[in-house]
MMTF fields as JSON, N, C-alpha, C and O atoms, coordinates in Angstrom:
{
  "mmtfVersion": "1.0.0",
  "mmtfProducer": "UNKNOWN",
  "numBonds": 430,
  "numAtoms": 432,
  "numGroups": 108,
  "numChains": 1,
  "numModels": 1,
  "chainsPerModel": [1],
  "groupsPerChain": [108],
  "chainIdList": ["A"],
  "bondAtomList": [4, 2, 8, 6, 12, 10, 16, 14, 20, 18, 24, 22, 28, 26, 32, 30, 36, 34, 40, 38, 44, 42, 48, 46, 52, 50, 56, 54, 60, 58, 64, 62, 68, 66, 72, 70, 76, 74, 80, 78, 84, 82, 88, 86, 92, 90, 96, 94, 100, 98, 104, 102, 108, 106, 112, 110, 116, 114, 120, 118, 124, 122, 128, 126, 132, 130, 136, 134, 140, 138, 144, 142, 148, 146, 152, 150, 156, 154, 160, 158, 164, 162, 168, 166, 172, 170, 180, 178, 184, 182, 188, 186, 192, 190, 196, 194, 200, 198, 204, 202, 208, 206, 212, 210, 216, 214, 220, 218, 224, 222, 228, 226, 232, 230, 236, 234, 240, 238, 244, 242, 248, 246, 252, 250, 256, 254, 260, 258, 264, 262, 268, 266, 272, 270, 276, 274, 280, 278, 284, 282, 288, 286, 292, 290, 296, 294, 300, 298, 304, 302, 308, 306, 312, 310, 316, 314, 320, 318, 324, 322, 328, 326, 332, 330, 336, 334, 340, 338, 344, 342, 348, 346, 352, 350, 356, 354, 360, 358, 364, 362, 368, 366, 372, 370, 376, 374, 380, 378, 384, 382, 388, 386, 392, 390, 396, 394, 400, 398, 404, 402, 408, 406, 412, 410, 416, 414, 420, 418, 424, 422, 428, 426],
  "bondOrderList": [1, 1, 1, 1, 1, 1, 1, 1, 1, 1, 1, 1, 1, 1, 1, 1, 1, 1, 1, 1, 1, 1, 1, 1, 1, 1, 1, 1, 1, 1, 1, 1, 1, 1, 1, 1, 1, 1, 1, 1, 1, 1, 1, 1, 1, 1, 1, 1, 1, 1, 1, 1, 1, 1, 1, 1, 1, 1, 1, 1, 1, 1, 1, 1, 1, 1, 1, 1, 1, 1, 1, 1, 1, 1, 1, 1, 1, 1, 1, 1, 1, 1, 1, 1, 1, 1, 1, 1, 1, 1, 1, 1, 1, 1, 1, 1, 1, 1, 1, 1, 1, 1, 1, 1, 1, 1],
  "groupList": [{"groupName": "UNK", "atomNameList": ["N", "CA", "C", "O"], "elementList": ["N", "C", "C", "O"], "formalChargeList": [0, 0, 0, 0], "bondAtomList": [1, 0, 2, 1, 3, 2], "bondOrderList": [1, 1, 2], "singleLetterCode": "X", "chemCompType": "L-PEPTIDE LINKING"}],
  "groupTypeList": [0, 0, 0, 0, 0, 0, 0, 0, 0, 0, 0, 0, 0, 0, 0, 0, 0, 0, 0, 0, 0, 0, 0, 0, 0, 0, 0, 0, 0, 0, 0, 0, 0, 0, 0, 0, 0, 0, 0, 0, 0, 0, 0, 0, 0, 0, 0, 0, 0, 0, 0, 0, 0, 0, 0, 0, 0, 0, 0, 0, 0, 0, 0, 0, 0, 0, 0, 0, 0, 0, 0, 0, 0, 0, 0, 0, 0, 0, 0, 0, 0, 0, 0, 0, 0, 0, 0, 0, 0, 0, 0, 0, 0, 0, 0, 0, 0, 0, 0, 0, 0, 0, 0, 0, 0, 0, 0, 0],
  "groupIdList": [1, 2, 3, 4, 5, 6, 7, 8, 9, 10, 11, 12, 13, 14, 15, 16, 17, 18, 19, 20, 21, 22, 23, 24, 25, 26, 27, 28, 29, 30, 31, 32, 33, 34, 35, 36, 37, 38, 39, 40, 41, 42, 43, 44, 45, 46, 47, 48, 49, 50, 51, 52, 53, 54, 55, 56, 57, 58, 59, 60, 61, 62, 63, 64, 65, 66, 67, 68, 69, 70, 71, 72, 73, 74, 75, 76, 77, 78, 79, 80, 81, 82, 83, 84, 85, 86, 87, 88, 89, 90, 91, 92, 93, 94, 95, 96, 97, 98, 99, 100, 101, 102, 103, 104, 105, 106, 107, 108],
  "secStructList": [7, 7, 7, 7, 7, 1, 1, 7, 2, 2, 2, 2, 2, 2, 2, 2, 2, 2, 1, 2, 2, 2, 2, 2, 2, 2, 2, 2, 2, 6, 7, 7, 6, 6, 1, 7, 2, 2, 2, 2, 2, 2, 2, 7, 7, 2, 2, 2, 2, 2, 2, 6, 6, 1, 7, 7, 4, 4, 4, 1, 7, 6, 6, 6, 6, 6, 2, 2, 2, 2, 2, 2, 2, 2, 2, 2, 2, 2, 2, 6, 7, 7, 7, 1, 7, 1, 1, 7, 1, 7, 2, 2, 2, 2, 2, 1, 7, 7, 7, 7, 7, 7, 7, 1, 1, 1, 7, 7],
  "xCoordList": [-15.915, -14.721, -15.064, -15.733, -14.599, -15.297, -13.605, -12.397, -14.646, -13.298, -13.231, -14.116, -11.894, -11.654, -11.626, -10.459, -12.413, -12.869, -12.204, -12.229, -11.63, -10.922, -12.016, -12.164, -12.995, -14.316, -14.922, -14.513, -16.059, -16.86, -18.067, -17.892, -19.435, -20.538, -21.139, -21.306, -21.479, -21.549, -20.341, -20.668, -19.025, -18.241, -18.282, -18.373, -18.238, -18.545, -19.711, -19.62, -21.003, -21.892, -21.975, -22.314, -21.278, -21.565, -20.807, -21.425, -19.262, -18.403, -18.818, -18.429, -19.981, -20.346, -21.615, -21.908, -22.208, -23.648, -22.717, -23.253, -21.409, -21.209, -20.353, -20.158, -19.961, -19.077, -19.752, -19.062, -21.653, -22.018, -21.944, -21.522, -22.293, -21.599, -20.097, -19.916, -19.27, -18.342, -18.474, -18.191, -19.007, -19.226, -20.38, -20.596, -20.921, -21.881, -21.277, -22.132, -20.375, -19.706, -18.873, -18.887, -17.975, -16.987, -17.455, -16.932, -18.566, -19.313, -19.825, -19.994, -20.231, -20.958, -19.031, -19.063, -17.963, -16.905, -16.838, -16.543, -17.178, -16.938, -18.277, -18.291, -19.426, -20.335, -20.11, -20.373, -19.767, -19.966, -20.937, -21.161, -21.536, -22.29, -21.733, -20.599, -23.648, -23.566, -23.701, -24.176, -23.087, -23.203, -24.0, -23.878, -25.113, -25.838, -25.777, -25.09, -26.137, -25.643, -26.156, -25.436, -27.131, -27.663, -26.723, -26.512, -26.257, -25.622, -24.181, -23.853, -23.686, -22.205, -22.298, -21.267, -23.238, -23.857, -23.715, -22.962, -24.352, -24.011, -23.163, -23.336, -22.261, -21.456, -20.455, -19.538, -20.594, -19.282, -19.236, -18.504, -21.706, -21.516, -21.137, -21.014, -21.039, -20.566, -19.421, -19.285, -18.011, -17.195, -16.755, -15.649, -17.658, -17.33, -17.839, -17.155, -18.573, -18.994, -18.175, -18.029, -17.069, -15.988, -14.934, -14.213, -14.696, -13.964, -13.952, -12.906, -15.548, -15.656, -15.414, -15.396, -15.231, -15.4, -13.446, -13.174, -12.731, -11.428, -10.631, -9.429, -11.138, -10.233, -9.437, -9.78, -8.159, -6.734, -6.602, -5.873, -7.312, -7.036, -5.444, -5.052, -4.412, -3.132, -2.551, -1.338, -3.506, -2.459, -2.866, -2.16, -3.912, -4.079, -5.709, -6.121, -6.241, -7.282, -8.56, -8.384, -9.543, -10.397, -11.518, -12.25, -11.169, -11.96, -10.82, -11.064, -9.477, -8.533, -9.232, -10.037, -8.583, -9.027, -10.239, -10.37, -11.159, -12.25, -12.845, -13.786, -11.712, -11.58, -10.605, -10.808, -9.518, -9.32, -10.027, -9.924, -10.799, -11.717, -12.379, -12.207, -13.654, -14.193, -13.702, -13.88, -13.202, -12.008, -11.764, -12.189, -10.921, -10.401, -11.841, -11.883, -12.997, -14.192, -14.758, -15.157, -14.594, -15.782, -14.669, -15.196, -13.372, -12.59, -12.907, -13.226, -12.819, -12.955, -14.233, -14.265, -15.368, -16.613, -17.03, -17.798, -15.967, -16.423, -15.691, -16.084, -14.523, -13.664, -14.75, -14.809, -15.232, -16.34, -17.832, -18.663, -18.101, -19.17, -18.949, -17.865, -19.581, -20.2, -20.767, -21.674, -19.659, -19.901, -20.902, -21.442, -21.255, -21.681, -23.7, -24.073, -24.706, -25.888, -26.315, -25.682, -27.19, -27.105, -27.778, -27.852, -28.281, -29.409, -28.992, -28.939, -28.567, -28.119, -29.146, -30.202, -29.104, -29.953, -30.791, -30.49, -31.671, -32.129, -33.277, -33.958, -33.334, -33.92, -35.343, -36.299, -35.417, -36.969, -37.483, -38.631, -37.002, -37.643, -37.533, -38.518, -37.106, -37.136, -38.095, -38.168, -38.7, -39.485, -40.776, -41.481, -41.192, -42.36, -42.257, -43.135, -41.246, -41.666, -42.188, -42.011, -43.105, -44.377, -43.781, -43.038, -44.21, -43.438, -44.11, -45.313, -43.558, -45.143, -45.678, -45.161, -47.232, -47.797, -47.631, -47.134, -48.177, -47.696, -49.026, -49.794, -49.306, -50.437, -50.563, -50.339, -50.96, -50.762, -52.196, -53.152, -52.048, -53.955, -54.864, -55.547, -54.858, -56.272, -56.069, -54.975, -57.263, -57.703, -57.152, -57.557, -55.99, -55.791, -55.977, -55.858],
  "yCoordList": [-86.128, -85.387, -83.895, -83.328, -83.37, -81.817, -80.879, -81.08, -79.692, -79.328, -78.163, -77.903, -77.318, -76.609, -75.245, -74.971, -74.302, -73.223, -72.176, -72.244, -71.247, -69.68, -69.04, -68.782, -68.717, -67.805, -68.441, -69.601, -68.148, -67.939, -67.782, -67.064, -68.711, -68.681, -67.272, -66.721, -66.614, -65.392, -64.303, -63.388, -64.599, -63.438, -63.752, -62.827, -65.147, -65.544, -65.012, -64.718, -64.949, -64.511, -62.771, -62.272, -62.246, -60.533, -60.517, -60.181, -60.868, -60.991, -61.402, -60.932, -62.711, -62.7, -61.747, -61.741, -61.103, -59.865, -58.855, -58.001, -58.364, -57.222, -57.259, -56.222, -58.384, -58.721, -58.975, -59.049, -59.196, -60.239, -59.244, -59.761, -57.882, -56.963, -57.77, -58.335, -57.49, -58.085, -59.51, -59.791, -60.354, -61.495, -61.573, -62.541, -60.482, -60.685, -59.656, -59.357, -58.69, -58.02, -58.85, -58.873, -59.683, -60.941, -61.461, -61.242, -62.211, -63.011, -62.321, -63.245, -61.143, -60.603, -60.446, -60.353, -60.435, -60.462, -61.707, -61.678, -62.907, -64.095, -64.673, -65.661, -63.45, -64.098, -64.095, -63.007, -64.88, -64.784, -65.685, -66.647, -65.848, -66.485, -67.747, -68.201, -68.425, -69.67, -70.31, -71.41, -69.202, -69.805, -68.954, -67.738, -69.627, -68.978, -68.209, -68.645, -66.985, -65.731, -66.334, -66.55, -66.536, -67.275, -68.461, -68.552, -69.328, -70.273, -69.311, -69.454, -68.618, -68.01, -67.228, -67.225, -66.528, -65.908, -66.741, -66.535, -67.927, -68.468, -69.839, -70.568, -69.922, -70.044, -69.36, -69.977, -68.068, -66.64, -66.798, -66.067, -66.781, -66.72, -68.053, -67.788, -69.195, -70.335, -69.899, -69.947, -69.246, -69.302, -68.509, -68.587, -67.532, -66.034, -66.53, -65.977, -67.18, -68.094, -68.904, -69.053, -69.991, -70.756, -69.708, -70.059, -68.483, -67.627, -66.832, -66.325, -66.486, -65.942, -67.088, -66.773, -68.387, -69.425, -69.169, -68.269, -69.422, -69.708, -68.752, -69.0, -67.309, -66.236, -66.174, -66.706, -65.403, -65.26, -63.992, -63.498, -63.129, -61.72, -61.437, -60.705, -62.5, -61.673, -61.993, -61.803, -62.762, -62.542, -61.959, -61.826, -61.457, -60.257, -59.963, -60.479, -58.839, -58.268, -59.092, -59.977, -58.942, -59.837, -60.067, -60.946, -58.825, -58.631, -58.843, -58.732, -59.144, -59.732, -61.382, -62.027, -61.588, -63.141, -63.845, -65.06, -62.923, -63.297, -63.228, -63.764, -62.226, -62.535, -63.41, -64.188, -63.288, -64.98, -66.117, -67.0, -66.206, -67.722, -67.567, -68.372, -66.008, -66.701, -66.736, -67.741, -65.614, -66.364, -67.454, -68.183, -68.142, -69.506, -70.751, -71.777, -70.033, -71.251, -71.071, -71.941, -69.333, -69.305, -69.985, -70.436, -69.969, -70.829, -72.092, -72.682, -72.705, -74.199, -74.739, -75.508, -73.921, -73.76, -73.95, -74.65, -72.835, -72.796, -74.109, -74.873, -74.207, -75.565, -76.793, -77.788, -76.554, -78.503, -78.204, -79.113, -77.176, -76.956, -78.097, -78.157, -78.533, -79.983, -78.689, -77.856, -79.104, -78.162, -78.658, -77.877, -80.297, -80.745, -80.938, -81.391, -80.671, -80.949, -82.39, -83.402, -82.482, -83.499, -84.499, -85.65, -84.09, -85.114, -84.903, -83.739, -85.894, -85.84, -86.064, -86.475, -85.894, -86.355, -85.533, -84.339, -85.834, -84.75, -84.267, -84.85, -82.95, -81.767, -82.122, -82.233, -82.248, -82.143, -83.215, -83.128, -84.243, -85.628, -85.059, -85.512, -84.665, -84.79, -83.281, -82.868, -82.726, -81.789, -82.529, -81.929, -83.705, -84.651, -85.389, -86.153, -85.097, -86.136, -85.445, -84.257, -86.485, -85.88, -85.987, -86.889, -84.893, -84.935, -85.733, -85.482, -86.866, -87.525, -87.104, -86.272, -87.622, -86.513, -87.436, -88.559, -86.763, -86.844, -86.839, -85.969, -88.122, -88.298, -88.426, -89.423, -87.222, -87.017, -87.546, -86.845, -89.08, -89.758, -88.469, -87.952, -88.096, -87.582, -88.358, -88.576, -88.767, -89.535, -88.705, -87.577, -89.497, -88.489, -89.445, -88.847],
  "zCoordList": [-56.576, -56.261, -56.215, -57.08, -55.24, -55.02, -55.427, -55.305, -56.012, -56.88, -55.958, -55.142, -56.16, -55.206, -55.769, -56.051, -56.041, -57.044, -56.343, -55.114, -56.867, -55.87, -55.331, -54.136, -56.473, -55.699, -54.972, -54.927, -54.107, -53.524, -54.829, -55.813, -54.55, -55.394, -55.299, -56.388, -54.252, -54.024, -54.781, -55.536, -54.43, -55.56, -56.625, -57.432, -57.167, -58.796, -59.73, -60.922, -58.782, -58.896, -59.708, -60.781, -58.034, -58.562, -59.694, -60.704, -59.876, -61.084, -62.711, -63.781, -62.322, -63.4, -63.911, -65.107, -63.137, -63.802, -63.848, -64.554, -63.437, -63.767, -65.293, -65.928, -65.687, -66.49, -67.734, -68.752, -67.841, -68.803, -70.046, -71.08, -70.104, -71.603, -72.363, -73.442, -71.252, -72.101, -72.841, -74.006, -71.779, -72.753, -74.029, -74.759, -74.044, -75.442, -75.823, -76.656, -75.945, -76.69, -77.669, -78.899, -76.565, -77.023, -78.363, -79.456, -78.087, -78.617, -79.729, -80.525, -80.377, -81.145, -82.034, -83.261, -81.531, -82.521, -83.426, -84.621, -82.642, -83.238, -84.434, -85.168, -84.196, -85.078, -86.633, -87.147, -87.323, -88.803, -89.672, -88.937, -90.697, -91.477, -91.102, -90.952, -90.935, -90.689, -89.226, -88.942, -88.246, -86.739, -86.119, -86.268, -85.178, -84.21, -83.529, -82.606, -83.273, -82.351, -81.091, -80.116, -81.135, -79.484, -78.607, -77.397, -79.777, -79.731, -78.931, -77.753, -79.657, -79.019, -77.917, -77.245, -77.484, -76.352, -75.591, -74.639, -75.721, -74.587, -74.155, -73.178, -75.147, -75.18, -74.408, -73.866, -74.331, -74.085, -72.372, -71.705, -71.762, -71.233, -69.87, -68.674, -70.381, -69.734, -69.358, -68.136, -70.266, -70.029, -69.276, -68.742, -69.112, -68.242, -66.838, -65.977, -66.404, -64.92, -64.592, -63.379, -65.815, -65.383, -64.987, -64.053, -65.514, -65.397, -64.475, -64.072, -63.789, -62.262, -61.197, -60.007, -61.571, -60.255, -60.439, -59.644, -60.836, -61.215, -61.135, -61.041, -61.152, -61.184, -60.011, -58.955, -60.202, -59.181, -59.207, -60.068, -58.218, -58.116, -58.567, -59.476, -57.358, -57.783, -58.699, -58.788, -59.946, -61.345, -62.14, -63.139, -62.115, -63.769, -62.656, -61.617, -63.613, -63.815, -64.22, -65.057, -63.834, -64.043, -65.348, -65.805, -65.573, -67.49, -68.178, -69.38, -67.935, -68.863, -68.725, -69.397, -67.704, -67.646, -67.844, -67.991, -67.833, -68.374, -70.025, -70.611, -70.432, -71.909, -72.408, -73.34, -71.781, -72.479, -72.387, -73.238, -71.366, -71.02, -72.145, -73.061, -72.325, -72.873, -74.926, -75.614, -75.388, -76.748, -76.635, -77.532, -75.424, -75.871, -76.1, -76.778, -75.12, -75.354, -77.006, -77.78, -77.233, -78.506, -79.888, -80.904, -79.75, -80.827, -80.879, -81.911, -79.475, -79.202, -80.144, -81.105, -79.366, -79.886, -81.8, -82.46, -82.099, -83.904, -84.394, -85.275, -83.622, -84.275, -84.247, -84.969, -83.625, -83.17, -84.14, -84.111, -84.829, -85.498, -86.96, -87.541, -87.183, -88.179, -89.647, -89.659, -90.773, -91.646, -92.614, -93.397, -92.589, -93.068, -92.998, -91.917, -93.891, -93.23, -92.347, -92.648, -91.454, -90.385, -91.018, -90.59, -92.043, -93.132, -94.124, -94.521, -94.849, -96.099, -97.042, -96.56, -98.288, -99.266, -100.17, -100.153, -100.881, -102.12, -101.323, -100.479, -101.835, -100.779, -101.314, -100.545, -102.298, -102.708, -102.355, -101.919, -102.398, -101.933, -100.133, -99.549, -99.674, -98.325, -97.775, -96.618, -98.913, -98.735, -98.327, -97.515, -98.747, -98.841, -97.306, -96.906, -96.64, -95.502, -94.667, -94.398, -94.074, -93.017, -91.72, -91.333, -91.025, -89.871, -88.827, -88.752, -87.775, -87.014, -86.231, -85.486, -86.068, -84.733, -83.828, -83.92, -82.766, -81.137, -81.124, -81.534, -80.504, -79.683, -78.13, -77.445, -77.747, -76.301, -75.629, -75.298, -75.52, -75.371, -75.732, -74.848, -76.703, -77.71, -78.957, -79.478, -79.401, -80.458, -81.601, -81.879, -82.374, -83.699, -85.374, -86.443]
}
């Protein structure tokens, strides 16, 4: 199903390099202990490219609308973060596990 985008890949384009400050500006608000700065970067900037394909000149300004896109992605974003570790269990015993090698056909 082909979707029907307002921009042009070419205006989405220039919109999104002239815009990408704001989205790591954005993004450097939402960083706090615990979440990846790299991770929200680009995060910010996914949303600022959905936000150059989608924009409507005649309803707002385009660094408005491109800050709400990308706020509403970097909330979405912290809400779905797993507070929990991905491995459970006693740290010291799991200090001992060997990690496996990769034998890429060389004799190991």
């Amino acid at each position: 199903m082909k979707q029907n985008f307002t921009q042009t890949t070419e205006e989405a384009d220039r919109l999104f390099h002239e815009n990408m400050a704001l989205a790591i500006r954005i993004s450097g608000d939402f960083c706090e202990p615990g979440y990846d700065r790299d991770d929200l970067k680009q995060e910010a900037l996914i949303a600022l490219w959905d936000a150059a394909r989608w924009w409507k000149p005649s309803v707002r300004a385009f660094n408005i609308w491109a800050g709400l896109c990308i706020r509403k992605r970097l909330r979405r974003h912290m809400g779905r973060r797993v507070h929990a570790p991905l491995i459970q269990g006693n740290p010291k015993a799991m200090a001992n596990i060997v990690a496996p090698r990769r034998n890429r056909g060389l004799t190991v």
